[in-house]
C-alpha positions in Angstrom: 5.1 -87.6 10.8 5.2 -84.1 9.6 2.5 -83.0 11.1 4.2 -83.9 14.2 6.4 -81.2 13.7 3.6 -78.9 13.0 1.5 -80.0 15.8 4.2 -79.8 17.8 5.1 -75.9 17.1 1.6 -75.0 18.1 1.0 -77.2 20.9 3.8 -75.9 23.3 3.8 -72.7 24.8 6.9 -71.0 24.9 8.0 -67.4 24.9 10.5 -65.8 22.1 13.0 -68.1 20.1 15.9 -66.0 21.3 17.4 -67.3 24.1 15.3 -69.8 25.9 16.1 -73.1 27.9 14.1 -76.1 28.6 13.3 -74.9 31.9 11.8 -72.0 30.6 9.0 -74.0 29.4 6.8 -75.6 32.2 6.5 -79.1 33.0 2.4 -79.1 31.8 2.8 -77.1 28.6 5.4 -79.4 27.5 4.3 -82.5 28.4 0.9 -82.1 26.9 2.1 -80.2 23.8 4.7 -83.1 23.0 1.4 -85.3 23.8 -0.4 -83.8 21.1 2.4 -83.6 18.6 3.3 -87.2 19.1 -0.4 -88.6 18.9 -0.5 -86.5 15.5 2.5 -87.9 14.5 1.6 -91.7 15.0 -1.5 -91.0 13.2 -0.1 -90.1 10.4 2.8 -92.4 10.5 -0.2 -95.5 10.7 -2.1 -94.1 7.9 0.9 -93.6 5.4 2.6 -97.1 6.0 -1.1 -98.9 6.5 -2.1 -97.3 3.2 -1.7 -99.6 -0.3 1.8 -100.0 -1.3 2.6 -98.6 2.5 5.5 -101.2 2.8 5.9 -102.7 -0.8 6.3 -99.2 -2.3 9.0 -98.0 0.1 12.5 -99.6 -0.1 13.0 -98.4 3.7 10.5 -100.8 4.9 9.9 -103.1 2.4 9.9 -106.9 3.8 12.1 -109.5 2.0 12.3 -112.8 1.8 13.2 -114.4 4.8 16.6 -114.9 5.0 17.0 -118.6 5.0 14.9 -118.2 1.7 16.6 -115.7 0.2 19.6 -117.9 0.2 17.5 -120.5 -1.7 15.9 -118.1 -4.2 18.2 -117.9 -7.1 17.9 -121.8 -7.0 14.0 -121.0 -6.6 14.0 -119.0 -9.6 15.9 -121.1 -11.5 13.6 -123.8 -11.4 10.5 -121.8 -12.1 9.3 -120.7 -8.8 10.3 -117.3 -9.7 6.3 -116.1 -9.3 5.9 -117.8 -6.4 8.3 -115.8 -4.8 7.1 -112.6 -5.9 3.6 -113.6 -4.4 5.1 -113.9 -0.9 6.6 -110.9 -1.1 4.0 -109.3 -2.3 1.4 -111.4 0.3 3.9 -110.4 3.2 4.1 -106.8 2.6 0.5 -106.8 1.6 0.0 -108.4 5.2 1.8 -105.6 7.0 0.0 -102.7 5.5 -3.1 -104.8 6.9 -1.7 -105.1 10.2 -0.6 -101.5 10.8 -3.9 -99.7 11.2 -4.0 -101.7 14.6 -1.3 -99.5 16.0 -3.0 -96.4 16.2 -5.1 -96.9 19.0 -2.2 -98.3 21.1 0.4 -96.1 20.0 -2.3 -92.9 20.9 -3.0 -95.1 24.6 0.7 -95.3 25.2 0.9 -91.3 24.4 -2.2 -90.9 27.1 -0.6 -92.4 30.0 3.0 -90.6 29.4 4.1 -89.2 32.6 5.6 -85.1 32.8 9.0 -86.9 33.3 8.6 -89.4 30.6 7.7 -86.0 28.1 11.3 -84.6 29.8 13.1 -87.6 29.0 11.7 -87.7 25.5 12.4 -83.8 24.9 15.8 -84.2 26.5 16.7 -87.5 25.2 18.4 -88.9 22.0 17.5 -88.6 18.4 14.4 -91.3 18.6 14.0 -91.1 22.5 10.3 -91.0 21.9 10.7 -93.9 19.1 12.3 -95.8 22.1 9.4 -94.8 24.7 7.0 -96.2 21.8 8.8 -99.7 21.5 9.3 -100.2 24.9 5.5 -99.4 25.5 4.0 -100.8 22.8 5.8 -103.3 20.8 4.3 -106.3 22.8 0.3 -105.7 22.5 1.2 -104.3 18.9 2.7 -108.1 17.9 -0.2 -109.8 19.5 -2.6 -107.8 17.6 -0.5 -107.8 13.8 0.2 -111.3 14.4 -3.6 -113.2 13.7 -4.0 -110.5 11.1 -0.6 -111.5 9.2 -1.5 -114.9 10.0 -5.0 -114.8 7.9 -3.3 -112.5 5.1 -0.7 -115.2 4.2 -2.4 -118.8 5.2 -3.4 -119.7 1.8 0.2 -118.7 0.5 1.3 -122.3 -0.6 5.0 -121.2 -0.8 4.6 -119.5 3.1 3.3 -123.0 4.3 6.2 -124.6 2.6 8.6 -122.2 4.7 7.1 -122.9 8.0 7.0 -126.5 7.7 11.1 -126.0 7.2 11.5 -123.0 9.4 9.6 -125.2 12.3 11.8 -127.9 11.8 14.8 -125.7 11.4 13.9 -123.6 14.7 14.0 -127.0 17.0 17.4 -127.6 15.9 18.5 -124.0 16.6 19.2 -123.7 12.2 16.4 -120.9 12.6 16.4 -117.7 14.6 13.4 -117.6 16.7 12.1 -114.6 15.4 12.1 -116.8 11.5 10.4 -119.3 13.2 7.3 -119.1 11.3 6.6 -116.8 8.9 4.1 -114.5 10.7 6.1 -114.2 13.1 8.7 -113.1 11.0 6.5 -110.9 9.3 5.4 -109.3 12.6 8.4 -108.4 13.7 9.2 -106.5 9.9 6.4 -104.6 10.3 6.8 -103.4 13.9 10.2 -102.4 12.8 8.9 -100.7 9.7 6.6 -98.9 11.9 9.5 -97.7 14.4 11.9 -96.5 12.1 9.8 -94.5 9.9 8.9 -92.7 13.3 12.8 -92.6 14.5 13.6 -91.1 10.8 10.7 -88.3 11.2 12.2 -87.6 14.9 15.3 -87.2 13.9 15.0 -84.6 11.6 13.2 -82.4 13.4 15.6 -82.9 16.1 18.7 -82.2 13.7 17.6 -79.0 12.2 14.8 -77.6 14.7 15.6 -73.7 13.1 14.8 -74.8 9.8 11.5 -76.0 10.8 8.0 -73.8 9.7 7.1 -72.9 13.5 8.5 -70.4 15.2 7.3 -72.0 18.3 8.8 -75.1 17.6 12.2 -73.2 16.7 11.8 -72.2 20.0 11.5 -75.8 22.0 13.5 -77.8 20.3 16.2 -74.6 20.0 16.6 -74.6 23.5 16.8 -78.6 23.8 19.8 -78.2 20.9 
């Protein structure tokens, strides 16, 4: 997402960093400067975590065993399922970073239909405000199209087959969470929260230190929100 920040400089129109407030900037420029910043941002946050080794790579996002597995896999490796495991992991993670180019084009819809006050909010609003506006306006289509995708990507995992039979069974007598019910849907959920906090992370840092950012114009904006 740095070229969110970058984007973000040039985008909004603002006049000298010295002592400016938010209402200095009008509603338009900042509405569709933060439009373009964010839409650059969620591209690139897409193509670094859908890219090989996107999640498996980075310890932030990485997805583990399921929990009720985990607790089972020093038995697991024990007994010579050791690679087995390693393939889920692998399969899951390799799953996600299949999954995640089908955010872009609703992440970049959700940023179309943002409202002048929904850009205030965001501009205005905590350190991931805009990481919040994307979950709560996307994370429901963006499961429904990761989920057949995850679904396909670890199917012929004999281990994952071997969890859902158990997790299913579990799940009816409430000794699974819902969201471990299966393991796509587990694996679903990991992703969309891998995709949301490597977004909150970028937004927070620009939010945290806006002078020491490149762009004087983005010293400016997020200076007078600070």
């Amino acid at each position: 997402m740095r070229q969110l920040i970058t984007a973000l400089g040039f985008a909004l129109v603002a006049t000298h960093a010295a002592a400016v407030s938010l209402s200095d900037i009008s509603n338009t420029d900042a509405s569709q400067g933060l439009k373009e910043a964010l839409t650059q941002g969620a591209e690139h946050a897409v193509s670094k975590l859908g890219a090989a080794g996107g999640f498996l790579n980075n310890s932030k996002v990485k997805i583990p065993l399921p929990d009720t597995m985990k607790k089972a896999e020093k038995a697991m490796r024990m007994f010579g399922m050791g690679a087995q495991a390693d393939e889920l992991v692998l399969k899951m993670n390799q799953a996600a970073e299949a999954a995640v180019p089908e955010a872009k084009e609703l992440l970049v819809n959700s940023v179309k239909q943002m409202s002048v006050q929904d850009a205030k909010d965001i501009l205005t609003g905590g350190q991931d405000s805009a990481t919040q506006y994307f979950r709560k306006t996307t994370s429901g289509p963006m499961a429904e199209k990761f989920l057949p995708i995850v679904k396909k990507a670890t199917e012929n995992v004999n281990l994952a087959q071997q969890y859902n039979k158990f997790a299913d069974m579990g799940s009816k007598y409430g000794l699974v969470g819902k969201d471990q019910a299966s393991l796509e849907q587990y694996v679903t959920q990991k992703t969309l929260d891998g995709v949301y906090l490597m977004m909150a992370e970028e937004e927070k840092a620009i939010r945290s230190d806006p002078m020491g950012q490149a762009s004087s114009l983005l010293k400016t904006v997020f200076g007078a929100v600070k």
